[in-house]
LUMNUFI-594605 format. One record per atom (N, C-alpha, C): x negated, y negated, z; residue in one letter. Coordinates in steps of 0.02 Angstrom, whole numbers, padded with zeros to 5 digits, always signed. Example, Ala and Ser with C-alpha at 12.3 -4.5 7.8 and 13.67 -1.06 7.14 Angstrom:
     px     py     pz r
 -00660 +00284 +00390 A
 -00615 +00225 +00390 A
 -00660 +00165 +00390 A
 -00642 +00112 +00354 S
 -00684 +00053 +00357 S
 -00645 -00002 +00394 S
***
This chain:
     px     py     pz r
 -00085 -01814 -01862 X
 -00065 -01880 -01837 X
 -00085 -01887 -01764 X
 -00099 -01925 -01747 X
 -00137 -01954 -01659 X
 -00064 -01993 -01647 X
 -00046 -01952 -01597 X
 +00027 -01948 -01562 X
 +00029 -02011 -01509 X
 -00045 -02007 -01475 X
 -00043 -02034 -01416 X
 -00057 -02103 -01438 X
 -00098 -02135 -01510 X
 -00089 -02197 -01536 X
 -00031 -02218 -01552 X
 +00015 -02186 -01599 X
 +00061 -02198 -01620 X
 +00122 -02199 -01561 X
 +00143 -02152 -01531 X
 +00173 -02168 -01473 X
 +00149 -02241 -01421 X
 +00095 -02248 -01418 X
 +00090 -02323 -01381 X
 +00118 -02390 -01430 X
 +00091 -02389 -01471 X
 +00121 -02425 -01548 X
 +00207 -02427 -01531 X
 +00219 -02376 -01533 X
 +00307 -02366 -01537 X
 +00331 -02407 -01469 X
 +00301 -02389 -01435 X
 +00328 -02431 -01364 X
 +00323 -02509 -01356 X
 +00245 -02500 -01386 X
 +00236 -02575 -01375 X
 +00281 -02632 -01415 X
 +00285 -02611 -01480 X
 +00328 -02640 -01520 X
 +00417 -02642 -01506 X
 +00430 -02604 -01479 X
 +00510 -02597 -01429 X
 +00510 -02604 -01358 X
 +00439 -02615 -01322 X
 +00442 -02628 -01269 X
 +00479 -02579 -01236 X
 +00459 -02507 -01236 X
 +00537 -02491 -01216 X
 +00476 -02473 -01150 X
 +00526 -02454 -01092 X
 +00530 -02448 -01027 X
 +00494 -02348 -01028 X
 +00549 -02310 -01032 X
 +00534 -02255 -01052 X
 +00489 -02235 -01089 X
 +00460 -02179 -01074 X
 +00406 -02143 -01100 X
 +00457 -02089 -01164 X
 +00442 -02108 -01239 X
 +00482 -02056 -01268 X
 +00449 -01976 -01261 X
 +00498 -01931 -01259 X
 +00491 -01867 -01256 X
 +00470 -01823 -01319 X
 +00400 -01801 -01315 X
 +00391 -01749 -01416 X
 +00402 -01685 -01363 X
 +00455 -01657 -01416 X
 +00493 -01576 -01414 X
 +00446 -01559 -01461 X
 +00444 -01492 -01458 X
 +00419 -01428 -01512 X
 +00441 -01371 -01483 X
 +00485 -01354 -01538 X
 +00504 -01262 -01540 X
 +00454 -01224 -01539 X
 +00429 -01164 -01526 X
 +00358 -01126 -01520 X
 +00394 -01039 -01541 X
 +00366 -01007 -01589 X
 +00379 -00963 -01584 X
 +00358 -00911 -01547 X
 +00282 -00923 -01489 X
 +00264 -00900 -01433 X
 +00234 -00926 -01366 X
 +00223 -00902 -01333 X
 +00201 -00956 -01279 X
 +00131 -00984 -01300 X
 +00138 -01052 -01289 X
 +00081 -01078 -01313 X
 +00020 -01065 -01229 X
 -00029 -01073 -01264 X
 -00089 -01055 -01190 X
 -00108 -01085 -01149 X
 -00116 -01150 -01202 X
 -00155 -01215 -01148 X
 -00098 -01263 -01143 X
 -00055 -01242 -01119 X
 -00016 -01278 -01088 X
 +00025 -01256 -01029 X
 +00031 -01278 -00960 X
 +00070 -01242 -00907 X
 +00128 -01229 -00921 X
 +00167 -01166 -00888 X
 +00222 -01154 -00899 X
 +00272 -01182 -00854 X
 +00319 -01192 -00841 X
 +00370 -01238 -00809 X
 +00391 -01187 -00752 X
 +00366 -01221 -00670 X
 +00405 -01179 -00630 X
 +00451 -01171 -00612 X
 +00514 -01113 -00591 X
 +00543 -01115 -00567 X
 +00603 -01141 -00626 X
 +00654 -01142 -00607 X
 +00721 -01149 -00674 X
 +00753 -01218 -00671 X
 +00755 -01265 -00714 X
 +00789 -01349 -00703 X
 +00838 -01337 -00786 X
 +00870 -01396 -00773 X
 +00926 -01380 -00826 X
 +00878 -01436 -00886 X
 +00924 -01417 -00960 X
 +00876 -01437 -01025 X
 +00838 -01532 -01020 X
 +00912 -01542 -00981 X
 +00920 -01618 -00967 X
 +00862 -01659 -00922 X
 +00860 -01621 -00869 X
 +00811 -01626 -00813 X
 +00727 -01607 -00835 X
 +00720 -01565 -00885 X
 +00664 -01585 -00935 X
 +00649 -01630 -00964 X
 +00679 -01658 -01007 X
 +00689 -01717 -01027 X
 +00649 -01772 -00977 X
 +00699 -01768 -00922 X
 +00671 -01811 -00875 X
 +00616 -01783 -00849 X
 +00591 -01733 -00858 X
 +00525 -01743 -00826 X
 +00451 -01760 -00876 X
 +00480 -01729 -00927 X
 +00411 -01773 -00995 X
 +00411 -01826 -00987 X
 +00477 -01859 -00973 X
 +00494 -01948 -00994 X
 +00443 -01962 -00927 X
 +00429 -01946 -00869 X
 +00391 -01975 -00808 X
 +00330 -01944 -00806 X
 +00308 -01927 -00854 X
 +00247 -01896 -00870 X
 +00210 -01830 -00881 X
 +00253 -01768 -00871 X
 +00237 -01710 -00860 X
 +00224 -01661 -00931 X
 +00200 -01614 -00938 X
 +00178 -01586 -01000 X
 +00169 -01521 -00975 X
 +00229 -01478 -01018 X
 +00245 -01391 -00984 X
 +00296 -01367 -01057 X
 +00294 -01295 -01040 X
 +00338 -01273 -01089 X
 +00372 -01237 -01042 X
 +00444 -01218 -01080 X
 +00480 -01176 -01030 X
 +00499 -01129 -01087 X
 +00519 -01063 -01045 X
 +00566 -01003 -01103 X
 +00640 -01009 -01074 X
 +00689 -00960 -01097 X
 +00756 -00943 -01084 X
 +00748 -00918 -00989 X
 +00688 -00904 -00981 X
 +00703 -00885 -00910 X
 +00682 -00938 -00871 X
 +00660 -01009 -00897 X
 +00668 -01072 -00841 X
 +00726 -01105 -00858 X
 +00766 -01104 -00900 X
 +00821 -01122 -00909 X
 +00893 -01110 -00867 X
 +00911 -01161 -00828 X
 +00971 -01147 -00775 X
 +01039 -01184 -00812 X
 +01031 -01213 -00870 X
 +01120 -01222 -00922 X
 +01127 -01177 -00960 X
 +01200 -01146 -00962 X
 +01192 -01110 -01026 X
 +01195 -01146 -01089 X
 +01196 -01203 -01083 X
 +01213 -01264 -01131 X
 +01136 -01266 -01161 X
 +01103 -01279 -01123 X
 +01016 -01302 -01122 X
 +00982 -01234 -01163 X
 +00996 -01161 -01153 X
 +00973 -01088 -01175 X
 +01024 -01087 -01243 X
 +01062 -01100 -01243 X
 +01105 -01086 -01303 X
 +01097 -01119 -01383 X
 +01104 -01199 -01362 X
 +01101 -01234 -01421 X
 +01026 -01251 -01429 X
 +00976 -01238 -01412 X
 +00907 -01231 -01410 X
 +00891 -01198 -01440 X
 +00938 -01122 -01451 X
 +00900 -01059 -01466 X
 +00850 -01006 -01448 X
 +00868 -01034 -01384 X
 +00808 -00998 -01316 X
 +00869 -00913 -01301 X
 +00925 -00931 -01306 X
 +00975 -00868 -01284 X
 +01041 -00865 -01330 X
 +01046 -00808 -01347 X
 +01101 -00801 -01406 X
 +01164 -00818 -01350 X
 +01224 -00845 -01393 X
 +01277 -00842 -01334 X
 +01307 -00803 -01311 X
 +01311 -00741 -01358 X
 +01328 -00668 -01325 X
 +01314 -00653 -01286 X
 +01264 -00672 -01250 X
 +01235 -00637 -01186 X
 +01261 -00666 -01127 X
 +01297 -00721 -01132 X
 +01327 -00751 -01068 X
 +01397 -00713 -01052 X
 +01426 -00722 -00998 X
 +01483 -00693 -00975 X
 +01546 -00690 -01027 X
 +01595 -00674 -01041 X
 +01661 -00721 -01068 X
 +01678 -00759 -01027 X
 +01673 -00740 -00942 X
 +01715 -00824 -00941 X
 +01669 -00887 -00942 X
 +01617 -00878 -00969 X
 +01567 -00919 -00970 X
 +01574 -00967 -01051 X
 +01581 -00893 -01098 X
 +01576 -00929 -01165 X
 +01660 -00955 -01180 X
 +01722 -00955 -01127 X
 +01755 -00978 -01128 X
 +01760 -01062 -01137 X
 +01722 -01070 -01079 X
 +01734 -01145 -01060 X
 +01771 -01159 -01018 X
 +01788 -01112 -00977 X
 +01834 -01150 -00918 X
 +01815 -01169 -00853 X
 +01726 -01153 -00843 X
 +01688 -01213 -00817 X
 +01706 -01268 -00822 X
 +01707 -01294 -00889 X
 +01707 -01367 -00913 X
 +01797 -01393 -00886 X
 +01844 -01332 -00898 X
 +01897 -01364 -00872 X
 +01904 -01377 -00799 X
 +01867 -01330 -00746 X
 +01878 -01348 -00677 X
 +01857 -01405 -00645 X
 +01810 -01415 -00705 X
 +01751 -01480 -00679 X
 +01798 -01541 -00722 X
 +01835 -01537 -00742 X
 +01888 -01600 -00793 X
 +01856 -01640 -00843 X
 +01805 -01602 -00857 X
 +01769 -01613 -00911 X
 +01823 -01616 -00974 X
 +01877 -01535 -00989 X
 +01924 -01555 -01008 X
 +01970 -01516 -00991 X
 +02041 -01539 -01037 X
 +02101 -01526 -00983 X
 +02133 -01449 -01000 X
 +02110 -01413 -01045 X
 +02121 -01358 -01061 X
 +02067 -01300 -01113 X
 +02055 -01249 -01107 X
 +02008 -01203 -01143 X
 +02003 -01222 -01204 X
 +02061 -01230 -01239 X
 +02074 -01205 -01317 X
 +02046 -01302 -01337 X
 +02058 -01336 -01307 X
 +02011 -01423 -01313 X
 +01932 -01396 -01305 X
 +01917 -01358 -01269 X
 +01867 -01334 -01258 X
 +01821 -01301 -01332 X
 +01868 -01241 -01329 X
 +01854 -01212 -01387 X
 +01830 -01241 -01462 X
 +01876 -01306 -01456 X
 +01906 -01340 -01549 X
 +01827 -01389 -01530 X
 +01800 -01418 -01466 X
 +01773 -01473 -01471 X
 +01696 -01430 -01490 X
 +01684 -01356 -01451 X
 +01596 -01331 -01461 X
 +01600 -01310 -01524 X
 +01665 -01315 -01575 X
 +01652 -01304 -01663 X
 +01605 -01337 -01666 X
 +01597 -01389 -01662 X
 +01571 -01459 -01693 X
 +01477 -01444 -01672 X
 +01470 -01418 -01618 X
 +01412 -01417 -01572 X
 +01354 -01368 -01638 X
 +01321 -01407 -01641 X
 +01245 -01374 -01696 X
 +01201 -01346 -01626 X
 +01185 -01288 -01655 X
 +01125 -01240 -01619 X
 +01089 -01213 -01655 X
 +01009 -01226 -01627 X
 +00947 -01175 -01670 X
 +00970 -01102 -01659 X
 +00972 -01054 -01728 X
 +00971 -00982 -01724 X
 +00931 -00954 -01654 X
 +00961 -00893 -01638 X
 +00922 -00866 -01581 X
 +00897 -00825 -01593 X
 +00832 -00806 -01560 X
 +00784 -00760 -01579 X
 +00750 -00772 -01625 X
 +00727 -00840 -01635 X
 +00677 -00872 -01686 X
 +00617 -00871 -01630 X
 +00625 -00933 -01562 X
 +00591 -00954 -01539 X
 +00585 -00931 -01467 X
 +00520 -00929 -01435 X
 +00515 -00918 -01395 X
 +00502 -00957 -01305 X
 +00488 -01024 -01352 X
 +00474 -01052 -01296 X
 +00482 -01150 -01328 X
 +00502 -01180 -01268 X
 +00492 -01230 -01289 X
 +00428 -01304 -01256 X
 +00417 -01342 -01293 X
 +00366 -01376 -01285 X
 +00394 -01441 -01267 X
 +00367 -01472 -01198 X
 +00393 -01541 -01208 X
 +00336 -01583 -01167 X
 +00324 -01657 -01170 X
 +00280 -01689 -01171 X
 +00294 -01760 -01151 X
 +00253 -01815 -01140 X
 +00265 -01882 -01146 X
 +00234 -01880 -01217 X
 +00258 -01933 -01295 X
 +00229 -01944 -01335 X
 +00155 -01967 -01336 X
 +00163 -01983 -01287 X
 +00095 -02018 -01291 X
 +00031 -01972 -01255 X
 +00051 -01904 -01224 X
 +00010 -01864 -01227 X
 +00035 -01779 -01273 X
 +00068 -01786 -01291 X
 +00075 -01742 -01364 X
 +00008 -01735 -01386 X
 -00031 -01676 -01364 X
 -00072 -01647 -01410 X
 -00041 -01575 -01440 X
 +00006 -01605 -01483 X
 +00037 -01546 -01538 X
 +00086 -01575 -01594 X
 +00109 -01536 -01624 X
 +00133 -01571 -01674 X
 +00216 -01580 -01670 X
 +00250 -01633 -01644 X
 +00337 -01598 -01616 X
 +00378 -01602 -01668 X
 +00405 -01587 -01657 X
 +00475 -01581 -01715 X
 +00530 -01630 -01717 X
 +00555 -01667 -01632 X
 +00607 -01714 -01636 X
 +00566 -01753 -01549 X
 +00593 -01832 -01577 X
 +00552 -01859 -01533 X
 +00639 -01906 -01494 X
 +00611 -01885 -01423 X
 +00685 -01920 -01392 X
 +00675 -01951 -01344 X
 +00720 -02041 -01362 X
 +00718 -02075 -01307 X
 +00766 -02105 -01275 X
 +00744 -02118 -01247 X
 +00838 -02159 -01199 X
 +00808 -02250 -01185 X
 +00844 -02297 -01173 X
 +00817 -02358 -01204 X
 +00880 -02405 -01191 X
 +00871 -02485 -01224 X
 +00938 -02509 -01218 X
 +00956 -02515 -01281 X
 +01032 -02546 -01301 X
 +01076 -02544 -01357 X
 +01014 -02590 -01414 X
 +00993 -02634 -01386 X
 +00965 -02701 -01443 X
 +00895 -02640 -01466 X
 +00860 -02614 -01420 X
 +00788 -02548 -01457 X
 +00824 -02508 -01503 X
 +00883 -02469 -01475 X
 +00921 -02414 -01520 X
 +00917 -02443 -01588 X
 +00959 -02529 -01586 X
 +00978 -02549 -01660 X
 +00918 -02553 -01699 X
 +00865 -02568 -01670 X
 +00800 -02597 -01706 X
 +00757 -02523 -01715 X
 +00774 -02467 -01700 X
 +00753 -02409 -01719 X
 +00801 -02396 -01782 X
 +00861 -02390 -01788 X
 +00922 -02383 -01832 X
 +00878 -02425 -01919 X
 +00885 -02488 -01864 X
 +00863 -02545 -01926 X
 +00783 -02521 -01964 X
 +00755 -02486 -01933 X
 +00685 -02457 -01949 X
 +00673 -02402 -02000 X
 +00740 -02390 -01974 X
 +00747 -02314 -02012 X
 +00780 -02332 -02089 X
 +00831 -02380 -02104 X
 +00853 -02385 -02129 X
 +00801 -02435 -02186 X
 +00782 -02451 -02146 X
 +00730 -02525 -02191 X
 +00690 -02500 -02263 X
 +00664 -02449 -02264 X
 +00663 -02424 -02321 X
 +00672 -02353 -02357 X
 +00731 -02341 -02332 X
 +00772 -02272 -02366 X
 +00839 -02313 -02376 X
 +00860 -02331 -02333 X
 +00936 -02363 -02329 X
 +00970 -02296 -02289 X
 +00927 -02262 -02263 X
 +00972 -02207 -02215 X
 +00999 -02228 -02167 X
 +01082 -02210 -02152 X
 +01097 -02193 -02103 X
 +01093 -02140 -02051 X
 +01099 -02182 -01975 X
 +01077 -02113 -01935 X
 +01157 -02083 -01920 X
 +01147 -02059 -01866 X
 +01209 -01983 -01852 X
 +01222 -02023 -01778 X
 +01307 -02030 -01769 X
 +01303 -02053 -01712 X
 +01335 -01978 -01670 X
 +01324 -01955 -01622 X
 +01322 -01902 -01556 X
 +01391 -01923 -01553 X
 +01442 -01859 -01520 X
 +01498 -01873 -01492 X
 +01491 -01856 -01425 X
 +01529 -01821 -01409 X
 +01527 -01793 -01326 X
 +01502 -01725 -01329 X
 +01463 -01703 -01381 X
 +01433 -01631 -01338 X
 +01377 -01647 -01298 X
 +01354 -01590 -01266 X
 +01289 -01595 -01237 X
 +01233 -01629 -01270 X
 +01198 -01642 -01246 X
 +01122 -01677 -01282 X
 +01087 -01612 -01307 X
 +01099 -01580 -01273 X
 +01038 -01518 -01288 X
 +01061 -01511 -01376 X
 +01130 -01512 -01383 X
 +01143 -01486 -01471 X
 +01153 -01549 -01481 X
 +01177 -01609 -01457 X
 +01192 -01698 -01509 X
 +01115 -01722 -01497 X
 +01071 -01715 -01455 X
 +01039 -01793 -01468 X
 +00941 -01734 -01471 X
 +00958 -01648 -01484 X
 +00899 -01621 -01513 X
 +00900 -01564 -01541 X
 +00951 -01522 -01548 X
 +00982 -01493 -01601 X
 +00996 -01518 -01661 X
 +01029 -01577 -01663 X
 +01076 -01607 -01718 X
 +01015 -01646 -01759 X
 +00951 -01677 -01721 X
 +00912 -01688 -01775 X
 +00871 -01636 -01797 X
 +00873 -01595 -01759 X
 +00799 -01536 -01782 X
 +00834 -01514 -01847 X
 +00902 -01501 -01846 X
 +00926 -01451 -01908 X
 +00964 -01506 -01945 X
 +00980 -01576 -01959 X
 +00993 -01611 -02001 X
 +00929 -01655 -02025 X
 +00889 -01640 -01996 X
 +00836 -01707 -02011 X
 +00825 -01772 -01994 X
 +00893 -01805 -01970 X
 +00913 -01863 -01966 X
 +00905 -01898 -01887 X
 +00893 -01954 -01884 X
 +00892 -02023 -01850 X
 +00988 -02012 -01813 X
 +00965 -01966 -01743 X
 +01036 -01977 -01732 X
 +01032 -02035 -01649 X
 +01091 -02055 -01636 X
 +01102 -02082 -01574 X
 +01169 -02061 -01545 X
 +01149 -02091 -01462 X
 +01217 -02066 -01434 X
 +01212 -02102 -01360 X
 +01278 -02077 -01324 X
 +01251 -02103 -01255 X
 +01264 -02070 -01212 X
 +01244 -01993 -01234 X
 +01219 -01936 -01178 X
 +01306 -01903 -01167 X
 +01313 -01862 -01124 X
 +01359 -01837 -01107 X
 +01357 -01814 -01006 X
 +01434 -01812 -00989 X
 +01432 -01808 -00930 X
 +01381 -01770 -00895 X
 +01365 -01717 -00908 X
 +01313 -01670 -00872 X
 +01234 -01715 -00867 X
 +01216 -01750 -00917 X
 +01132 -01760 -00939 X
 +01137 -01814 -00881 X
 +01222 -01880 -00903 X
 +01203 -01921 -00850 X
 +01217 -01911 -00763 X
 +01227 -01837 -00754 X
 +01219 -01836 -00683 X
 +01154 -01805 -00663 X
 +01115 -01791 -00705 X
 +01061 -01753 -00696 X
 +01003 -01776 -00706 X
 +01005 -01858 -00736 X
 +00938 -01886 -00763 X
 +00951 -01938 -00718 X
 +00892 -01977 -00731 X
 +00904 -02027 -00690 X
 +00891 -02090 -00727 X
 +00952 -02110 -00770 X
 +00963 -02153 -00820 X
 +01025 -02207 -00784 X
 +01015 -02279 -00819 X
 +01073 -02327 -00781 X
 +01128 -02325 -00843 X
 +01171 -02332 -00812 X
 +01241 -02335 -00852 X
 +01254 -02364 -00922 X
 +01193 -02412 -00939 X
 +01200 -02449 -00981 X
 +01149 -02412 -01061 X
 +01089 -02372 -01012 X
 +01035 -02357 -01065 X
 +01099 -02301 -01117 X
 +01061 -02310 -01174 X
 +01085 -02261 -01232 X
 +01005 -02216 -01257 X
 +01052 -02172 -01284 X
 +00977 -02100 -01313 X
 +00987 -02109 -01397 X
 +00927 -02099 -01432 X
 +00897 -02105 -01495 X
 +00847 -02055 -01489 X
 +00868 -02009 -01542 X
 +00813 -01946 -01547 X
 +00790 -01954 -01631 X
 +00705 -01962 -01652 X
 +00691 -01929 -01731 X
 +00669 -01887 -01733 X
 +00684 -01867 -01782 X
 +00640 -01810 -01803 X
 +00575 -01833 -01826 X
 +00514 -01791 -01782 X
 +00439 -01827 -01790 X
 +00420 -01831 -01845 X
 +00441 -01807 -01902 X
 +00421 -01824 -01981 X
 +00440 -01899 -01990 X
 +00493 -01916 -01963 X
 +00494 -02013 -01993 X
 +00480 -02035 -01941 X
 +00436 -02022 -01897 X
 +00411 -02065 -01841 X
 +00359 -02109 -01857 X
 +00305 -02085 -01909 X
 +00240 -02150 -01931 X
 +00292 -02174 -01965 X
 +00325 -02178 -02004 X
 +00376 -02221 -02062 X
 +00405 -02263 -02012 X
 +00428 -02245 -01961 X
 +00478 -02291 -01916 X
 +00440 -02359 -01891 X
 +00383 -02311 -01870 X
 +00328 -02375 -01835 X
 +00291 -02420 -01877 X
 +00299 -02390 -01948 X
 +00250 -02446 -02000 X
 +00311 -02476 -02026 X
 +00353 -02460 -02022 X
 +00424 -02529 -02031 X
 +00449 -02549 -01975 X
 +00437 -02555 -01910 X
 +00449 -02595 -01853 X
 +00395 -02657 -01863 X
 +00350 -02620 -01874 X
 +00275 -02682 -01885 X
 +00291 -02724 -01944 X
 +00315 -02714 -01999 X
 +00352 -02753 -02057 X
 +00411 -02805 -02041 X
 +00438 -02778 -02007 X
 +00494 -02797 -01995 X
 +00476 -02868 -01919 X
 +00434 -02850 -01904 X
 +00440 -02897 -01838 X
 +00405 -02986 -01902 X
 +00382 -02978 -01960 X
 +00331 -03031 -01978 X
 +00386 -03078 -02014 X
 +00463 -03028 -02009 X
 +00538 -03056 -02050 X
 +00566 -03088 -02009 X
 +00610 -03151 -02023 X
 +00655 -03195 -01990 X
 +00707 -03145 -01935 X
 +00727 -03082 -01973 X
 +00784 -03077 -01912 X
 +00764 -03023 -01881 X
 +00680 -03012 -01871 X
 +00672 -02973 -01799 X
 +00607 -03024 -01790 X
 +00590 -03072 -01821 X
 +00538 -03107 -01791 X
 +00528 -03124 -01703 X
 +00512 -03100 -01669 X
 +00489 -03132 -01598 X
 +00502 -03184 -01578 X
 +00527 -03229 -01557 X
 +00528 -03286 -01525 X
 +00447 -03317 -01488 X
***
């Protein structure tokens, strides 16, 4: 698939503002691609594909344990206990006690560790590789009309994100369900990206990404996404 057509296609048709982000898991370092200097957190990647940049990073550019963990870049054993506690999250009032802590990262999906070695990230539209989950951030009316895209001929519903991290709700949670999820980020991503209060995140998995875009194009020739 030609990423960098189809990604312009996707934009143009949602107009969206943002550059979407193609992830790929790698089970080694890939060659022709630079490696990421120096350590930024999973989130702050994100933001840097979305403004144009194209790098892979391993578990040792990784500065969240949030970002190394639910990635599958670092098993969680390897972090401190008071780390895999969570009482980071309580000093910061993220929340108001451990064991809230504890009951809420049940929920949190992570790639196995020690699969992968490195990860790949990109603007879509220069993706020369093949990604696995494609993630964007956008406003509420693009989100619905991606939703509505998806649904238009499967009748699938997507997955809506609660409050975990993005790294496991909005690219974990599609890599290992498959699914069209959304959300609207969590405290950490929005102090670290540079997103307005209002944008929301929509991640696919790049297998229904031509499907998405050849029913956005269907869908715009219908009364209730027709153009004005």
């Amino acid at each position: 698939m030609d990423y960098t057509q189809i990604g312009e296609r996707f934009r143009e048709l949602l107009k969206l503002e943002n550059e979407p982000v193609a992830i790929r898991w790698s089970v080694r370092e890939p060659r022709d691609i630079e490696r990421e200097e120096g350590k930024s957190r999973f989130c702050e990647k994100l933001e840097r594909a979305m403004k144009g940049e194209v790098f892979y990073a391993t578990a040792d550019e990784e500065e969240c344990m949030g970002g190394a963990r639910y990635t599958g870049l670092r098993d969680a054993k390897e972090f401190p206990a008071n780390m895999r506690s969570g009482a980071f999250l309580t000093a910061m009032g993220v929340y108001r006690d451990i064991p809230a802590v504890q009951r809420s990262w049940r929920n949190n999906l992570n790639i196995e560790p020690g699969i992968f070695r490195a990860l790949i990230f990109a603007p879509l539209g220069r993706a020369e590789f093949e990604p696995d989950v494609i993630f964007i951030v956008c406003n509420a009316r693009q989100a619905m009309e991606i939703l509505h895209a998806n649904a238009y001929d499967s009748g699938s519903h997507g997955l809506g994100a609660d409050s975990g991290p993005i790294c496991s709700s909005m690219v974990a949670l599609p890599y290992l369900t498959g699914k069209v999820t959304y959300g609207f980020g969590d405290t950490g991503s929005r102090r670290h990206m540079d997103i307005r209060d209002e944008d929301v995140m929509v991640s696919i998995p790049a297998g229904d990404l031509q499907r998405i875009v050849s029913n956005l194009e269907e869908m715009r020739t219908r009364r209730s996404f027709r153009e004005e």
